[in-house]
C-alpha positions in Angstrom: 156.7 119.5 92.9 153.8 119.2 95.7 150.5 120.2 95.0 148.6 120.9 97.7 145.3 118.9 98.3 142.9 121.9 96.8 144.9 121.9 93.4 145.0 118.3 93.2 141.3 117.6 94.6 140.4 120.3 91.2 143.1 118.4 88.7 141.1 115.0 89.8 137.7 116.8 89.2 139.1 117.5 85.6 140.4 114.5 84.7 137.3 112.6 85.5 135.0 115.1 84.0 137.0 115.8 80.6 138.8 112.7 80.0 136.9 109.7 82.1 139.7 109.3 83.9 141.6 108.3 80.6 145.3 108.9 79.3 146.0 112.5 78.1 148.3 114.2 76.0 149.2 117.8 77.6 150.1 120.5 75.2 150.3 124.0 76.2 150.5 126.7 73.3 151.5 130.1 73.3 150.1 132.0 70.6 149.1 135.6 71.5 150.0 138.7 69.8 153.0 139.8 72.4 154.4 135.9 72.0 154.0 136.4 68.6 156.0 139.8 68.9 158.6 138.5 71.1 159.8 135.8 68.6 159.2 138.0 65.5 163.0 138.1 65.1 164.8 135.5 67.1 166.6 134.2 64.8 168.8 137.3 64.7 169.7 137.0 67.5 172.0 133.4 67.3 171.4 132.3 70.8 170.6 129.2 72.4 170.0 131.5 75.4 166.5 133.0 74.9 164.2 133.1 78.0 163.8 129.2 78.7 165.5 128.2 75.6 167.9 126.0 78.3 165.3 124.0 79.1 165.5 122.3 75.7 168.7 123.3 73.8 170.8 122.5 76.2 169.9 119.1 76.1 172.4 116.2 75.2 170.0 115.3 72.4 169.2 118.4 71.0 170.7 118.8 67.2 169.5 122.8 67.3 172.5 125.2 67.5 170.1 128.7 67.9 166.2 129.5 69.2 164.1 129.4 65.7 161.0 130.6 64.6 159.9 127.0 64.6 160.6 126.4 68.1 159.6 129.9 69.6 156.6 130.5 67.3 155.4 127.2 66.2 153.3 127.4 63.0 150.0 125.9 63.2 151.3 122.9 60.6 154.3 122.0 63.1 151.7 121.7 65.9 149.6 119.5 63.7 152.9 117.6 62.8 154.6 116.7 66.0 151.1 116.2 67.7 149.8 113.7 65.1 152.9 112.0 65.9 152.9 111.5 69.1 149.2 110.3 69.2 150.2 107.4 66.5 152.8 106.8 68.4 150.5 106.4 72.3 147.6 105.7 71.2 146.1 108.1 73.0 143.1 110.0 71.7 142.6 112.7 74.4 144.0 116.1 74.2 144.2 118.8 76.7 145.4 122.6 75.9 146.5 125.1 77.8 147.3 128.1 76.1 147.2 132.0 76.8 145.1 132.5 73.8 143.6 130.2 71.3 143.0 126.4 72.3 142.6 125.6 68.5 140.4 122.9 69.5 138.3 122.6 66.4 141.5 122.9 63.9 143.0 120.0 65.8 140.0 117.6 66.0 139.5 118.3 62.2 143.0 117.9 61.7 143.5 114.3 63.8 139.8 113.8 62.5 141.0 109.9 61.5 142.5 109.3 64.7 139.4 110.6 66.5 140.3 113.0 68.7 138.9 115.0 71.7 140.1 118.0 72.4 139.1 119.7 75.8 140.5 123.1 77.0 139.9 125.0 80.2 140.9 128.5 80.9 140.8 127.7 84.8 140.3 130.4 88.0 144.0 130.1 88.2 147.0 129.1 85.6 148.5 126.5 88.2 145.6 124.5 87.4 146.7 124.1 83.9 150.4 123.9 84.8 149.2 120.4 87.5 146.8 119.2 84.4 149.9 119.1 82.3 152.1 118.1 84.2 150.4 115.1 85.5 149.3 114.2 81.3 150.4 111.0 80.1 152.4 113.1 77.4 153.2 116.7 77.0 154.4 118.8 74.2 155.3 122.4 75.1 157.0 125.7 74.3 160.8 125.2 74.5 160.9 129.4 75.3 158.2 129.7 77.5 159.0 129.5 81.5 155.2 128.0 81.9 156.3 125.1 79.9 159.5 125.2 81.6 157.8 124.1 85.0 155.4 121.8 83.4 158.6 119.9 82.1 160.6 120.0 85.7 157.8 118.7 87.5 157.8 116.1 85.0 161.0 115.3 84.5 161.0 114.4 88.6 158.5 111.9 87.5 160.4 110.5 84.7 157.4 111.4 82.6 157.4 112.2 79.0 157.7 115.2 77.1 158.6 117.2 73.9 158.8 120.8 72.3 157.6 121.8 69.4 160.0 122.2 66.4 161.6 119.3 67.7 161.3 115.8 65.5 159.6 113.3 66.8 
């Protein structure tokens, strides 16, 4: 993916004003009522085909037969989970969020409290702005349903650049 010199020029700006210019983790969180809504009862539905679900189930590595809950809706406790994890395992301390509602920026940093945290979020002009801040993060963690999280992880995947979904282990 290209970003033209505007986007990027604003990405830089962020970077440098949020994080120092330091190593991010990227995680972008849907967790509005109509998400909430739209994977109220996924799991009777048995398909590995829901919305962007391909993205992530059809995966060589994945174990997960159907969308769940878990993956669609992740509870606050699985975010916690798979996003402590992934900070033990980098080493990296910064933490940006790009969600459609709530950044829970104060849960997390209390959460991660021991592993010192900071927790910036952004709610730019325009969504491509968090899409290019994720997907140029040292790490990112996103929806496996969502087709936001879908682009993040193709422009990332061009880069050979790591990512995850919640309700995944890892």
């Amino acid at each position: 993916m290209n970003w033209s010199e505007k986007i990027m020029n604003e990405v830089q700006q962020h970077q440098q004003k949020l994080f120092n210019n330091e190593s991010y983790i990227g995680i972008h969180l849907r967790n509005d009522l109509d998400w909430e809504r739209a994977c109220a009862d996924v799991e009777s539905y048995k398909t590995r085909s829901y919305m962007a679900s391909p993205q992530c189930l059809d995966l060589p590595s994945s174990s997960h037969t159907f969308v769940t809950h878990k993956i669609c809706y992740p509870s606050d406790d699985e975010i916690f989970r798979l996003l402590k994890n992934v900070v033990l395992r980098t080493r990296i301390h910064n933490i940006y969020v790009a969600t459609d509602k709530r950044p829970m920026i104060k849960e997390i940093e209390k959460y991660l409290s021991a592993q010192h945290v900071r927790v910036k979020h952004l709610d730019p002009w325009l969504p491509v702005i968090d899409v290019a801040m994720l997907a140029h993060a040292n790490y990112f963690i996103g929806n496996c349903v969502s087709s936001f999280t879908a682009i993040v992880k193709r422009a990332r995947d061009v880069k050979g650049l790591p990512s995850a979904f919640w309700g995944f282990s890892n």
